[in-house]
Phi, psi and omega in degrees: 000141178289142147338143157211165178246143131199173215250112196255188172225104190312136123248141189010052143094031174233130176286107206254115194270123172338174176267323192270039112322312194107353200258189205226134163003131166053359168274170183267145107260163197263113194224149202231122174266120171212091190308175210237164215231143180251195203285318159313317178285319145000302200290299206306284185316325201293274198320311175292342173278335189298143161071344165340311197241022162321327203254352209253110176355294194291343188287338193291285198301324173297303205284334172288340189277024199243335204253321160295317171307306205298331209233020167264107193307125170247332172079183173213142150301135167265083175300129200299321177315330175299332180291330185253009177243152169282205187288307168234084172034071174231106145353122143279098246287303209238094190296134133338052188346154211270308178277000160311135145263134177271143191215149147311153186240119179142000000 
């Protein structure tokens, strides 16, 4: 049998598990409690987390190097072959050389 979560209900201290598991009379399983949070207390945890780190020095220092990583040009190799296919791998009869400057007509 697979792992499975699912979301049960305590009555008068017995954990009463769907019907549609399956399982059967005396087997053992392993079971991990993890209340389930209702919307308030949800909200309540939202709020006290909001804003955490305000007070904190180093975020300043975090966010610029984040910024930098962000907006920093890495460039790519271009393999000249890349130059010479179309859009969906269809050869291009006569590719461009890399050093042609291409210019408009007109």
């Amino acid at each position: 049998m697979n792992t499975k979560t699912v979301e049960c209900t305590i009555e008068h201290g017995v954990i009463k598990l769907p019907p549609s598991l399956g399982l059967s009379d005396g087997m053992k399983v392993l079971v991990n409690i993890e209340p389930l949070l209702t919307h308030a207390q949800r909200k309540k945890a939202a709020r006290e987390l909001a804003g955490i780190w305000k007070n904190d020095a180093s975020i300043a220092s975090v966010f610029a190097e984040i910024d930098v990583k962000r907006h920093a040009d890495l460039g790519r190799d271009v393999d000249r072959y890349d130059l010479s296919i179309r859009h969906l791998g269809t050869p291009v009869k006569n590719p461009v050389p890399a050093t042609t400057e291409v210019t408009g007509t007109g």
